[in-house]
MOPAC internal coordinates of N, CA, C and O (Angstrom, degrees):
PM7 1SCF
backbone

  N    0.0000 0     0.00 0     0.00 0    0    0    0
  C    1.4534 1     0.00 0     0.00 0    1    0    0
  C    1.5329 1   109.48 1     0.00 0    2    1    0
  O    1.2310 1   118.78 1   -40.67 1    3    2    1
  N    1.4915 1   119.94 1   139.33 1    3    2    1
  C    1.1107 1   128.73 1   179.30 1    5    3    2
  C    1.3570 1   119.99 1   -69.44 1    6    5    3
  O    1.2310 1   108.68 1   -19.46 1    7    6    5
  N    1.6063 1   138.78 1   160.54 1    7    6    5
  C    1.0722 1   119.85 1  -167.95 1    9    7    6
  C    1.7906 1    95.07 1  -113.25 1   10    9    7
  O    1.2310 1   122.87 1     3.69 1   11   10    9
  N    0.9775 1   112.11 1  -176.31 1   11   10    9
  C    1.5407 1   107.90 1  -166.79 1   13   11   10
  C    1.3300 1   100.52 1   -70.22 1   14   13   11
  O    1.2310 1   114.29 1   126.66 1   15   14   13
  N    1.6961 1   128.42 1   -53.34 1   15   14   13
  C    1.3404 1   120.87 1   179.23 1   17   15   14
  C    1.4848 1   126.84 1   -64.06 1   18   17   15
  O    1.2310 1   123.32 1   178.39 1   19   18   17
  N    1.2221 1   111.25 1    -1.61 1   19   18   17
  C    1.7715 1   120.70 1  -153.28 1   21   19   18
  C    2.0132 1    83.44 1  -115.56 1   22   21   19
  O    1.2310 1   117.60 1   157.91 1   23   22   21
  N    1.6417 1   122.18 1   -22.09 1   23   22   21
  C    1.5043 1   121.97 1   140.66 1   25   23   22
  C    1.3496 1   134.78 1   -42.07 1   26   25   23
  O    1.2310 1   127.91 1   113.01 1   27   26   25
  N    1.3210 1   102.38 1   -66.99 1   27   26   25
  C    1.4991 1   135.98 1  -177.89 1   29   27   26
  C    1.6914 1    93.72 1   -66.32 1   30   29   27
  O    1.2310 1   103.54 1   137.06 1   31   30   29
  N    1.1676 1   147.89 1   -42.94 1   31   30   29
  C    1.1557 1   127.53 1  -157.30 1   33   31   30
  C    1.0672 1    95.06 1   -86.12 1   34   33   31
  O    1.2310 1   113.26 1   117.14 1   35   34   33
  N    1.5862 1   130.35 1   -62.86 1   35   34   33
  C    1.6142 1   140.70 1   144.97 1   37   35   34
  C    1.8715 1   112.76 1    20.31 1   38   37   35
  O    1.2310 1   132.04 1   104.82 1   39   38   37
  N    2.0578 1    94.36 1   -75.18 1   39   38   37
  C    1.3296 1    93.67 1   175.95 1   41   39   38
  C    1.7721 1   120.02 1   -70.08 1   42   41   39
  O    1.2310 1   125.95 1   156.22 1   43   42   41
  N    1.2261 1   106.17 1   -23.78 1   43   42   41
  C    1.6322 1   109.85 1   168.82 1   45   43   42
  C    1.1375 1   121.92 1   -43.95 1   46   45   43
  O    1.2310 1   115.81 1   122.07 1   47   46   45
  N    1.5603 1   125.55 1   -57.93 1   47   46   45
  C    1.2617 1   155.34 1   160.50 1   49   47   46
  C    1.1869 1   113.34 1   -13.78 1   50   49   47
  O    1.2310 1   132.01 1    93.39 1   51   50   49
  N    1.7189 1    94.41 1   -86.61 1   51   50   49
  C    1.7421 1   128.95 1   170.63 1   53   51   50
  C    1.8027 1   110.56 1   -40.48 1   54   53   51
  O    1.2310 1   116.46 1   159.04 1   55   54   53
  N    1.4850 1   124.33 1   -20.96 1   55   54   53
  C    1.5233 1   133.84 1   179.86 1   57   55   54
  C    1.2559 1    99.00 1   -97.45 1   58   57   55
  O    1.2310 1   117.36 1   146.61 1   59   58   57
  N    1.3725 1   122.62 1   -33.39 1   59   58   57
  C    1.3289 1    97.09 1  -158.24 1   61   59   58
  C    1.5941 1   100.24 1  -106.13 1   62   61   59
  O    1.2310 1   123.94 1   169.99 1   63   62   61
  N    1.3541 1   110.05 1   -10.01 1   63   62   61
  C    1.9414 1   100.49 1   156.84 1   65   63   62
  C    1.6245 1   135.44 1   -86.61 1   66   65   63
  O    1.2310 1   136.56 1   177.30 1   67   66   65
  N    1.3791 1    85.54 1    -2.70 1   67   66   65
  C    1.4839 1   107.86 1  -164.16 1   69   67   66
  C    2.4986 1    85.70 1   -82.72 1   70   69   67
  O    1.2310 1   122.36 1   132.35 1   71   70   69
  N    1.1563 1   113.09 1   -47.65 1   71   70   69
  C    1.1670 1   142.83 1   173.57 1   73   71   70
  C    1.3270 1   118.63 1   -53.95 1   74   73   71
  O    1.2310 1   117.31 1   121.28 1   75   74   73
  N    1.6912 1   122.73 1   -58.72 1   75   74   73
  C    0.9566 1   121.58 1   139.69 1   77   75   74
  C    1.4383 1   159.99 1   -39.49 1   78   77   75
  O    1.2310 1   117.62 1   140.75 1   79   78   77
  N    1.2590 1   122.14 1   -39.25 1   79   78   77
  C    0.8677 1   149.60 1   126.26 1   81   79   78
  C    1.5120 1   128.77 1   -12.37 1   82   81   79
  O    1.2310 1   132.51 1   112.37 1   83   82   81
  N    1.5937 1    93.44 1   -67.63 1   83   82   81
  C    2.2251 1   103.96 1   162.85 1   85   83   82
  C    1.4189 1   103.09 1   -47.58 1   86   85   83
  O    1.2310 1   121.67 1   145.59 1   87   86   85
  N    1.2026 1   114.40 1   -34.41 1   87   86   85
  C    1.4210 1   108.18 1  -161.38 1   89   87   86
  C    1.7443 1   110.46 1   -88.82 1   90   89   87
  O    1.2310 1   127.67 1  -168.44 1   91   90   89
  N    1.2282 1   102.84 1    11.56 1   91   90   89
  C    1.5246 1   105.00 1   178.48 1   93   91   90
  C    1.7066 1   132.79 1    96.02 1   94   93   91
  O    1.2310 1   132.15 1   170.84 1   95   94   93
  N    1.8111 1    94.14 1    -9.16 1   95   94   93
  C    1.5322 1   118.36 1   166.27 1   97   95   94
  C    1.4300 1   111.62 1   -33.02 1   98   97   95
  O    1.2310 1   110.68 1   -44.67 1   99   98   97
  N    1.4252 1   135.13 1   135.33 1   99   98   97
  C    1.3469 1   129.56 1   163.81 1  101   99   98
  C    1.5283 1    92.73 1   -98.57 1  102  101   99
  O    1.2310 1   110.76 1   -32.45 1  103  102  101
  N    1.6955 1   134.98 1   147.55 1  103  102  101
  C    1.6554 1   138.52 1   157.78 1  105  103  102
  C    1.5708 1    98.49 1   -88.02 1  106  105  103
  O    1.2310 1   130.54 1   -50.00 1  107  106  105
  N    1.4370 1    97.28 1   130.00 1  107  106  105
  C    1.3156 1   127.79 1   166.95 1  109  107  106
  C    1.4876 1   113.11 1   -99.28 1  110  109  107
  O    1.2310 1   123.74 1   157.34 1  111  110  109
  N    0.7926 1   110.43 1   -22.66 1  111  110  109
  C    1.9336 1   107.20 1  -156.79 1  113  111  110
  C    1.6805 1    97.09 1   167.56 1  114  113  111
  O    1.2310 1   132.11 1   -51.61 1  115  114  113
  N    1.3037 1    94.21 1   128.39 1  115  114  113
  C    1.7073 1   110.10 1   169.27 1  117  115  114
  C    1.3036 1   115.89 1  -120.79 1  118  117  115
  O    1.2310 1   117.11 1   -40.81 1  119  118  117
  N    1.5328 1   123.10 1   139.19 1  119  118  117
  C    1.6682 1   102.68 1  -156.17 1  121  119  118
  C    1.3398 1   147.36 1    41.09 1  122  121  119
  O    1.2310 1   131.28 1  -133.37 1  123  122  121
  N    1.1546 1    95.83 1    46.63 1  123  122  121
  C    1.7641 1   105.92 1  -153.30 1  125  123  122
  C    1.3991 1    84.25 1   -78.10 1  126  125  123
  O    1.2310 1   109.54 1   -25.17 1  127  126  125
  N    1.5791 1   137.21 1   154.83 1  127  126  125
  C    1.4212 1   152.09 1   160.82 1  129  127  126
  C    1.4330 1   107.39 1  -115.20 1  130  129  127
  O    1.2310 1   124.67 1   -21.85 1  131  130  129
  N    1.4063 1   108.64 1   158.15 1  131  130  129
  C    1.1215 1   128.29 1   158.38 1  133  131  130
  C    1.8472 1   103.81 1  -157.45 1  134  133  131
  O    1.2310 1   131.73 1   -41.04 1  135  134  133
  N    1.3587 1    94.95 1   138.96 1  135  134  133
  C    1.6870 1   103.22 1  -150.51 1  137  135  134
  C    1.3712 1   109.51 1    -4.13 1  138  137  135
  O    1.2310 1   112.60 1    65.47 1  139  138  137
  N    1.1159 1   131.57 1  -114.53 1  139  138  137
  C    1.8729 1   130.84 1  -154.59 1  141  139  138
  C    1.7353 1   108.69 1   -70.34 1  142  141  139
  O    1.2310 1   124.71 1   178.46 1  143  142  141
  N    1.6105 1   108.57 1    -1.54 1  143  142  141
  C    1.8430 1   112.36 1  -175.17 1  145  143  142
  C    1.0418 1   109.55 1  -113.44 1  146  145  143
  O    1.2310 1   117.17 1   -46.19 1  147  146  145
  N    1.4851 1   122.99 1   133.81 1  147  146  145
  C    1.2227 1   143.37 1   169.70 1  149  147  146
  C    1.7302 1   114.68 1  -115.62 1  150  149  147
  O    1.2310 1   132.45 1   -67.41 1  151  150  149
  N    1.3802 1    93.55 1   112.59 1  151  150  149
  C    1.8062 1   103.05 1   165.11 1  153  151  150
  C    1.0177 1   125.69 1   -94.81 1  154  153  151
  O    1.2310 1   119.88 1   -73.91 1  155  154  153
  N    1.4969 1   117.83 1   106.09 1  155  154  153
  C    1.7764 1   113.73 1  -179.77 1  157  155  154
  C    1.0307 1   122.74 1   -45.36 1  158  157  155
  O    1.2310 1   111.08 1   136.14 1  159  158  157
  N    1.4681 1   134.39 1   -43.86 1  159  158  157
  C    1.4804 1   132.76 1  -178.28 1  161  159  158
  C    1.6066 1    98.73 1  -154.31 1  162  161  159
  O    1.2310 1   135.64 1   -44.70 1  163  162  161
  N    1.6233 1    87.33 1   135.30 1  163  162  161
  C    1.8802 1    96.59 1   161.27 1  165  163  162
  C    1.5740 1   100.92 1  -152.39 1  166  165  163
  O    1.2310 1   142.81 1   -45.77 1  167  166  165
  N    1.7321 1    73.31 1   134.23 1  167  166  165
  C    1.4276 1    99.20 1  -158.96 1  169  167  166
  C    1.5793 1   116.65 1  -135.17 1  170  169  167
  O    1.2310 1   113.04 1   -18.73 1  171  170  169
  N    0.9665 1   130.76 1   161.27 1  171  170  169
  C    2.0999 1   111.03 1  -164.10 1  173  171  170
  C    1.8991 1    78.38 1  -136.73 1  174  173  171
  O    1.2310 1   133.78 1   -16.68 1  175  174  173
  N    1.4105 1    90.97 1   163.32 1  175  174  173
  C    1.5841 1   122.11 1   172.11 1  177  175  174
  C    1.5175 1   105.73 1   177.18 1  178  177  175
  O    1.2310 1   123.55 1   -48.84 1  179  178  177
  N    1.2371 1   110.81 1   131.16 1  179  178  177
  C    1.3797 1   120.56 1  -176.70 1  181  179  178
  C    1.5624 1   114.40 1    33.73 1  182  181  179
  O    1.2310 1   132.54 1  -111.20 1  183  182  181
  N    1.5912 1    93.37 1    68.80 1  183  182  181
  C    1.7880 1   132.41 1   149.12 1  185  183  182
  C    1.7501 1    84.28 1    53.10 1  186  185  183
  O    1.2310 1   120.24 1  -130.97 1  187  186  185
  N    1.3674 1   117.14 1    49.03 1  187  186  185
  C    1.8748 1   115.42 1   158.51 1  189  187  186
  C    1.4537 1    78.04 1  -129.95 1  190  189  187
  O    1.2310 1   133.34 1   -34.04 1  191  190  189
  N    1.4841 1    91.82 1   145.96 1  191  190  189
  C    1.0662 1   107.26 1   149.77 1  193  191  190
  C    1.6315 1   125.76 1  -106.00 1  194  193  191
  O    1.2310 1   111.58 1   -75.33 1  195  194  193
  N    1.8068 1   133.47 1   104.67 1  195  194  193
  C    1.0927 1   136.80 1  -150.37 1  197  195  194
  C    1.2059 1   137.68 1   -83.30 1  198  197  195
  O    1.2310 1   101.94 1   -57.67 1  199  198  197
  N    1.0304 1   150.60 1   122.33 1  199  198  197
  C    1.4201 1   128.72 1  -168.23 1  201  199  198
  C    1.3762 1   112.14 1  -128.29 1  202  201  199
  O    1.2310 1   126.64 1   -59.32 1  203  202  201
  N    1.6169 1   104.83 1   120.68 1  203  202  201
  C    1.4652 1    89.75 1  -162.83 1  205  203  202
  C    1.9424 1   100.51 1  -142.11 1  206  205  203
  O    1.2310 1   129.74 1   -38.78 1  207  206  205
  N    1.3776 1    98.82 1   141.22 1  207  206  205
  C    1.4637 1   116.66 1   175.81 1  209  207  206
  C    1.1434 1   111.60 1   -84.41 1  210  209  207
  O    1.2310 1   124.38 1   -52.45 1  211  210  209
  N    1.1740 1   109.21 1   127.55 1  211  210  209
  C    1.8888 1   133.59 1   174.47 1  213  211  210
  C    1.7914 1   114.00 1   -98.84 1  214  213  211
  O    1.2310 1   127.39 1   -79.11 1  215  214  213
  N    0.9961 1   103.38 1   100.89 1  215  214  213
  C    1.3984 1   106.14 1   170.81 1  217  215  214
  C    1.6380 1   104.60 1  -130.27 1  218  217  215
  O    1.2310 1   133.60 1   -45.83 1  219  218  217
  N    1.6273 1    91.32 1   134.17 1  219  218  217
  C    1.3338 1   127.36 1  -155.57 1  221  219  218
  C    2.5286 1   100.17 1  -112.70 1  222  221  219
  O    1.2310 1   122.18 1   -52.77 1  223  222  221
  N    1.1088 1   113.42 1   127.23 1  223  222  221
  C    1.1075 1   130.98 1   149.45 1  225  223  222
  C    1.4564 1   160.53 1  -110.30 1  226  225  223
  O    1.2310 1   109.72 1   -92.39 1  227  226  225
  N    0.8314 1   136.90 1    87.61 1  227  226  225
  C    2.0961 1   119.88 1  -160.05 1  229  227  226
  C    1.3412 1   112.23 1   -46.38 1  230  229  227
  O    1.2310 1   126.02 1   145.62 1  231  230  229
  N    1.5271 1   106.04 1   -34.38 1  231  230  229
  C    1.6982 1    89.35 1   178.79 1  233  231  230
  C    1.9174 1   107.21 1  -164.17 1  234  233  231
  O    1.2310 1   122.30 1   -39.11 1  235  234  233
  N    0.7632 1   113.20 1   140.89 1  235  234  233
  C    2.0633 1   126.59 1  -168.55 1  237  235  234
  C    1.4511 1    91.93 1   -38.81 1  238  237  235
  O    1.2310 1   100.46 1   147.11 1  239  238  237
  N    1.4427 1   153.03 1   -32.89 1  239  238  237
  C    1.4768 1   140.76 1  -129.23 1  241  239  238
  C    1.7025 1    89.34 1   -72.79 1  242  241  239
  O    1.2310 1   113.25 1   155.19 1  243  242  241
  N    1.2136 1   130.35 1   -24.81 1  243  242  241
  C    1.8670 1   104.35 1  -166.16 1  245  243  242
  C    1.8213 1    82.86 1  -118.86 1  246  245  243
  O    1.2310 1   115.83 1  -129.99 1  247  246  245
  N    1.3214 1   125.51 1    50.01 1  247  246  245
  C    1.6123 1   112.23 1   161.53 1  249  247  246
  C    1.5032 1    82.87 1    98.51 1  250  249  247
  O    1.2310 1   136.94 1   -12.01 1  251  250  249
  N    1.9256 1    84.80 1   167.99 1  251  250  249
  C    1.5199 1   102.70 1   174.54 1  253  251  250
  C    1.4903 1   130.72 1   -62.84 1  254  253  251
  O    1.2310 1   100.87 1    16.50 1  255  254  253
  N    0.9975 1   152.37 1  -163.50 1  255  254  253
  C    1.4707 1   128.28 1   144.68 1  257  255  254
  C    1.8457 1   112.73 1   -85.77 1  258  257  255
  O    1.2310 1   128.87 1   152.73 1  259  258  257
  N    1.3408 1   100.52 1   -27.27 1  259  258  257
  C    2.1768 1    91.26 1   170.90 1  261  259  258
  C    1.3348 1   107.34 1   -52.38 1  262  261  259
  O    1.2310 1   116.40 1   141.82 1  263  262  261
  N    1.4738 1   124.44 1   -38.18 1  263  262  261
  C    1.4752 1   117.26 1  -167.31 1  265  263  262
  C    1.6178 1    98.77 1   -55.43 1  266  265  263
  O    1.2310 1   100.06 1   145.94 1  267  266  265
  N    1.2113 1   153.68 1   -34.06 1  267  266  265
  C    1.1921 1   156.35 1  -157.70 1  269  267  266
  C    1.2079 1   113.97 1   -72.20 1  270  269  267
  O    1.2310 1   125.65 1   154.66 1  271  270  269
  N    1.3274 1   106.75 1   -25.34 1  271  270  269
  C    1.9851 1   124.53 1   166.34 1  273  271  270
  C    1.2325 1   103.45 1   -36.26 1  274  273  271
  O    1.2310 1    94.05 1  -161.34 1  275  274  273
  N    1.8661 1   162.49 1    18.66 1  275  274  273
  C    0.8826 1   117.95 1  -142.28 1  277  275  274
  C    1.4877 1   116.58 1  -103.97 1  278  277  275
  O    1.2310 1   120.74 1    -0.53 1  279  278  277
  N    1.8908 1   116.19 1   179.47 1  279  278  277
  C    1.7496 1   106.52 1  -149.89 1  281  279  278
  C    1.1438 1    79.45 1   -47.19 1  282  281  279
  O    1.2310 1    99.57 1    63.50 1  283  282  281
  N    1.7393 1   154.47 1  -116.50 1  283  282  281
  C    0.7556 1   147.09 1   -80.34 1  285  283  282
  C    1.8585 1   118.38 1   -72.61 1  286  285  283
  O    1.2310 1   133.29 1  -177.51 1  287  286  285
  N    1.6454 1    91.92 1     2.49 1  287  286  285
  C    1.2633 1    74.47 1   163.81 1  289  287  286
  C    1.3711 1   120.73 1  -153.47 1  290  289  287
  O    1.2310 1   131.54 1  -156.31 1  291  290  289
  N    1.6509 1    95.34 1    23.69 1  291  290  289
  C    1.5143 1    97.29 1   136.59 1  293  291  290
  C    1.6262 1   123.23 1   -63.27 1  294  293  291
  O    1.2310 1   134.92 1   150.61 1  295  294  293
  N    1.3613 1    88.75 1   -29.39 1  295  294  293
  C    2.0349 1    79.52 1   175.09 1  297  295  294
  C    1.5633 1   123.80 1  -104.68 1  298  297  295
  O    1.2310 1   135.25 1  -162.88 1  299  298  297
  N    0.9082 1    88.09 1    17.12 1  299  298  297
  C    1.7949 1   100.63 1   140.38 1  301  299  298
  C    1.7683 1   125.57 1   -93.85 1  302  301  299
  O    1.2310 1   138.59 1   147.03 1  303  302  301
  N    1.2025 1    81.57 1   -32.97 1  303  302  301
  C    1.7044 1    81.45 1   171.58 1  305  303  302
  C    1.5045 1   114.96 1   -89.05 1  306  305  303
  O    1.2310 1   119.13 1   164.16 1  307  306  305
  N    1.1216 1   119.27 1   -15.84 1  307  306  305
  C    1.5165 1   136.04 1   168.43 1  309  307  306
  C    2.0815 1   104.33 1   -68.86 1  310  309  307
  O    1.2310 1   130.90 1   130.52 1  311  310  309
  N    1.1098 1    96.58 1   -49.48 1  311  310  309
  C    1.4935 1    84.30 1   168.88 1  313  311  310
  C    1.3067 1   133.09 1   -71.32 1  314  313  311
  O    1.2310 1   129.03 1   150.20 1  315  314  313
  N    1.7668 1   100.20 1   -29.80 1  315  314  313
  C    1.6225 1   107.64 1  -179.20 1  317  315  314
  C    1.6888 1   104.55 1   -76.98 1  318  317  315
  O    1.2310 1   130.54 1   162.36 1  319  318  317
  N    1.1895 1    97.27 1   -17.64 1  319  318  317
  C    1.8371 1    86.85 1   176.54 1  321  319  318
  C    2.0493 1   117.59 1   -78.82 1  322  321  319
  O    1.2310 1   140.67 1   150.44 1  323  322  321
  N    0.9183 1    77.50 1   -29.56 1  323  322  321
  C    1.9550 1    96.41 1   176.12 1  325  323  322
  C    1.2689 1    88.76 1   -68.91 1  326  325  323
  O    1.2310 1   110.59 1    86.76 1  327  326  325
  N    1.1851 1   135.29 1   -93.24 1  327  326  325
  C    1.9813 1   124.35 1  -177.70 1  329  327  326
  C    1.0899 1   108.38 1   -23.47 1  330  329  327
  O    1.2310 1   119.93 1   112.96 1  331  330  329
  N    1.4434 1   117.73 1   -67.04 1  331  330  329
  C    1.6047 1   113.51 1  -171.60 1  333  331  330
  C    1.5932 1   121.79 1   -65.58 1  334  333  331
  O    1.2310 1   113.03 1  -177.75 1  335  334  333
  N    1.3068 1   130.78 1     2.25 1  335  334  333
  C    1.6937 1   135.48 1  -170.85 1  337  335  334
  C    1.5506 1    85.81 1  -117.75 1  338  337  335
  O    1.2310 1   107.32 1   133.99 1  339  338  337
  N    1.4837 1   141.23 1   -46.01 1  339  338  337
  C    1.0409 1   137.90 1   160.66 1  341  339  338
  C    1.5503 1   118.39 1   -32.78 1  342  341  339
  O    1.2310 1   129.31 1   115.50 1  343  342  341
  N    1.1843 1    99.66 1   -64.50 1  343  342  341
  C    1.6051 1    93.61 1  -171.41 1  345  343  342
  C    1.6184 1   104.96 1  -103.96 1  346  345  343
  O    1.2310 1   113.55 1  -148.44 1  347  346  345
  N    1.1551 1   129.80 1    31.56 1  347  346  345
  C    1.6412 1   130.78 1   178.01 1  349  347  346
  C    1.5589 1   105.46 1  -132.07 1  350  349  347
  O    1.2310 1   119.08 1   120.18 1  351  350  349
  N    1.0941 1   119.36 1   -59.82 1  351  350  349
  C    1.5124 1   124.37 1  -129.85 1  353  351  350
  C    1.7238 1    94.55 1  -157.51 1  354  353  351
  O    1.2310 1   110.98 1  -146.75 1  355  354  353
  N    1.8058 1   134.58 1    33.25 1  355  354  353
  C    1.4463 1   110.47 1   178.72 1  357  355  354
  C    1.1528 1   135.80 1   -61.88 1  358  357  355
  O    1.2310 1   122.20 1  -163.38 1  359  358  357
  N    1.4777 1   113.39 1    16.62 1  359  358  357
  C    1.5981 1   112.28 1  -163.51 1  361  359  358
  C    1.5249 1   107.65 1  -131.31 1  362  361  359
  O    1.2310 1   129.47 1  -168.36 1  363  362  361
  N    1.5863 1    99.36 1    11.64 1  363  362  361
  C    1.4902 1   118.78 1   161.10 1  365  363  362
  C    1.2303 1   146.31 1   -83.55 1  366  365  363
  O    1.2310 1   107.70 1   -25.07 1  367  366  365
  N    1.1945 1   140.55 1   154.93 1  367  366  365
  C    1.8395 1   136.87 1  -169.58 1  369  367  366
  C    1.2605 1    76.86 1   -83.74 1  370  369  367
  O    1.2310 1   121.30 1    -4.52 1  371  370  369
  N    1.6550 1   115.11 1   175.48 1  371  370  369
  C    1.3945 1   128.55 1   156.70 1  373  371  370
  C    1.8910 1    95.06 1  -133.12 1  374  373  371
  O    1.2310 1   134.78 1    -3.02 1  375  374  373
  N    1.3645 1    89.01 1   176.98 1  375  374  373
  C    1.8159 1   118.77 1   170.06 1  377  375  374
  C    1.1826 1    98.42 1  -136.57 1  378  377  375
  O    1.2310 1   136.36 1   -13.72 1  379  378  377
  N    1.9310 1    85.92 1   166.28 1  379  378  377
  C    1.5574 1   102.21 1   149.11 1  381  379  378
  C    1.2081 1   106.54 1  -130.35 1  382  381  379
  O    1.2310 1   110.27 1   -47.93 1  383  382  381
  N    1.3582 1   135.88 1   132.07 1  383  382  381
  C    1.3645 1   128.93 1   149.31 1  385  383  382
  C    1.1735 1   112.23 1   -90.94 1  386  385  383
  O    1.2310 1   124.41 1    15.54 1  387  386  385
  N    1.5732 1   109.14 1  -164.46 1  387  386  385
  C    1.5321 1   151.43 1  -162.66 1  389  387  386
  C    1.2210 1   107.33 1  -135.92 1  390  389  387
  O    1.2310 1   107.53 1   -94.07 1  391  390  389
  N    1.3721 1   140.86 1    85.93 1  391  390  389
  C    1.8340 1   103.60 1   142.82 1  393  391  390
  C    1.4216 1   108.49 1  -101.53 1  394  393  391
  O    1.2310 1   121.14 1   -30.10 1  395  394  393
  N    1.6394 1   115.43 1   149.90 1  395  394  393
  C    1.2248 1   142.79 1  -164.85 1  397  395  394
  C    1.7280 1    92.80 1  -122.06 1  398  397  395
  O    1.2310 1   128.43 1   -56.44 1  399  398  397
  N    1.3106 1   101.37 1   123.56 1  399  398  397
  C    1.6954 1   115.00 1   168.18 1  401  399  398
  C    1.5137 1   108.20 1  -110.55 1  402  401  399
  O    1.2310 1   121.77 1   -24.19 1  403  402  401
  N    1.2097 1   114.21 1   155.81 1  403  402  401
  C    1.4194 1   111.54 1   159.90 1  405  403  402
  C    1.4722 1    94.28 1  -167.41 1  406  405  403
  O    1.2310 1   131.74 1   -66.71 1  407  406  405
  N    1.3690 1    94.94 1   113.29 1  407  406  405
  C    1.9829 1   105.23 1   154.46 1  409  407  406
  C    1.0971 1   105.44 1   -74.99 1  410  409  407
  O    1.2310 1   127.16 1   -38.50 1  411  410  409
  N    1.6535 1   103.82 1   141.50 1  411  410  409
  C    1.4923 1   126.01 1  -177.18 1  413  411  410
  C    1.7207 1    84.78 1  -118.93 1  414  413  411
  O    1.2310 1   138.34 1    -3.95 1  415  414  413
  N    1.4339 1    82.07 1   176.05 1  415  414  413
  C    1.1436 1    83.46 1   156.74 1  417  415  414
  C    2.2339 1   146.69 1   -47.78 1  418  417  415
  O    1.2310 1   134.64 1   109.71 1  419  418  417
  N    0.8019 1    89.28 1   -70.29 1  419  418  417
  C    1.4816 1   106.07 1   170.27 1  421  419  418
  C    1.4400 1   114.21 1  -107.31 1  422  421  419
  O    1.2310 1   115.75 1  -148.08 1  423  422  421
  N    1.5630 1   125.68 1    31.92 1  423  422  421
  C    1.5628 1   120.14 1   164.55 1  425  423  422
  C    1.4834 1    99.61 1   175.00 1  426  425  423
  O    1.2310 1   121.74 1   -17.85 1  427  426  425
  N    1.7184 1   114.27 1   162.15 1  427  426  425
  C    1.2930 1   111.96 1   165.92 1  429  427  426
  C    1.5151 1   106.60 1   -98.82 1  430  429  427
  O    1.2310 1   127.77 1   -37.93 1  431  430  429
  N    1.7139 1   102.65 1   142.07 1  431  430  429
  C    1.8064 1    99.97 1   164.66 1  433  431  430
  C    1.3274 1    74.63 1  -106.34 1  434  433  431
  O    1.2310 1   139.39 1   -18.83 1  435  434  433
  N    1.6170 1    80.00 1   161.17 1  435  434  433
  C    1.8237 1   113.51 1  -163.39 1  437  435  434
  C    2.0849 1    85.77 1  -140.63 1  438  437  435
  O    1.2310 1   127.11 1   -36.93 1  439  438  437
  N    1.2695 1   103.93 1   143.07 1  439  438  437
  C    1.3978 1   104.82 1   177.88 1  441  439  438
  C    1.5365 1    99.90 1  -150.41 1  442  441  439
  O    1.2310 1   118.15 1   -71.60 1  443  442  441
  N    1.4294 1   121.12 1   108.40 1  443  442  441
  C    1.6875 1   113.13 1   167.75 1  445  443  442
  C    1.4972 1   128.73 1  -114.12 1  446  445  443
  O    1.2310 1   129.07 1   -51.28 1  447  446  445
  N    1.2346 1   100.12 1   128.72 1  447  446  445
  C    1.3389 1   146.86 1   157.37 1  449  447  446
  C    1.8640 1    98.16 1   -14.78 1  450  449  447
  O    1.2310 1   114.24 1  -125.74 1  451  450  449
  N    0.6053 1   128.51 1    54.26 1  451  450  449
  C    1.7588 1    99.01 1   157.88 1  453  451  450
  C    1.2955 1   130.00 1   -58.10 1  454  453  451
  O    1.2310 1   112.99 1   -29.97 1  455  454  453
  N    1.7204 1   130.85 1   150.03 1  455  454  453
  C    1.0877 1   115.93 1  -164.70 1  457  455  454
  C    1.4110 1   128.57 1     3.79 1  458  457  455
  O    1.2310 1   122.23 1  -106.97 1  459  458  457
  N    1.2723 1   113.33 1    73.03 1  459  458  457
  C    1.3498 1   145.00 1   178.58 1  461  459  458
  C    2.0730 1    98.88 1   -31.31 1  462  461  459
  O    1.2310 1   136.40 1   103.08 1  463  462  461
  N    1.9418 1    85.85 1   -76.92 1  463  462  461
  C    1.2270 1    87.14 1  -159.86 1  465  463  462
  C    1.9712 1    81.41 1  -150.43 1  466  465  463
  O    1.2310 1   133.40 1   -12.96 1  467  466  465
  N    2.0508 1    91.70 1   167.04 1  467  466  465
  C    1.5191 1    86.25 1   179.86 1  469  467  466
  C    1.6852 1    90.37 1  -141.59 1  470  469  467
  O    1.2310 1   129.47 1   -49.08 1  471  470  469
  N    1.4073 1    99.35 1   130.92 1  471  470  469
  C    1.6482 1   104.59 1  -166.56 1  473  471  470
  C    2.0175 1   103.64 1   -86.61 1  474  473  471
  O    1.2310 1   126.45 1   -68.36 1  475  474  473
  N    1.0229 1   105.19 1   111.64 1  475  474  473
  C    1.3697 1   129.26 1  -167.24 1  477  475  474
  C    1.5972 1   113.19 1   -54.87 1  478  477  475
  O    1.2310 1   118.85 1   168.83 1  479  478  477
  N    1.0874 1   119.80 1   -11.17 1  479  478  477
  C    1.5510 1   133.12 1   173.37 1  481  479  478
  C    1.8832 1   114.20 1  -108.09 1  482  481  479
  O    1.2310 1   127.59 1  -158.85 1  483  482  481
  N    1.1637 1   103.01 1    21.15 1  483  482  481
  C    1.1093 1    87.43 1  -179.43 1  485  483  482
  C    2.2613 1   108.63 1   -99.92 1  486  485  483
  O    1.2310 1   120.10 1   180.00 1  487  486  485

């Protein structure tokens, strides 16, 4: 059984590809792993290939949900993107985005991140 946040992130997810997508996103991989890293979505548009973290909230009181990006795990996702361009795509640009969810009451705002952030050791 799912836990309430491991729902909620689920529906975060489900908004923010559903969103993406309008915008011309192709899905590559959803939850893609590589041992201890998980990438919510990677996705390419104009020859990047993207990788982008979805963080999902019910409501602003502890910060946005981007604030949750933090370094330590942008560079986890900085490593899972090096595995994944290695064995997918080596002759590709990469990104990072952002998507930011937040259920409101009666709708989700969705806010994305373009090149979010770029992890300096890679």
């Amino acid at each position: 059984m799912k836990s309430h946040n491991q729902q909620t992130g689920q529906e975060g997810e489900a908004q923010a590809l559903s969103y993406l997508l309008k915008k011309g996103f192709v899905l590559l991989h959803k939850n893609w792993r590589n041992s201890h890293q998980e990438v919510d979505l990677i996705m390419s548009k104009d020859d990047l290939v993207i990788f982008i973290e979805v963080k999902t909230r019910l409501s602003n009181e502890f910060g946005f949900p981007e604030m949750a990006v933090t370094p330590v795990k942008q560079k986890n996702l900085a490593k899972a993107a090096v595995a994944y361009l290695e064995k997918y795509a080596p002759d590709k640009k990469l990104r990072f985005d952002i998507v930011s969810v937040s259920r409101l009451p009666n709708n989700w705002e969705i806010e994305h991140f373009e090149d979010a952030f770029y992890p300096y050791d890679l």
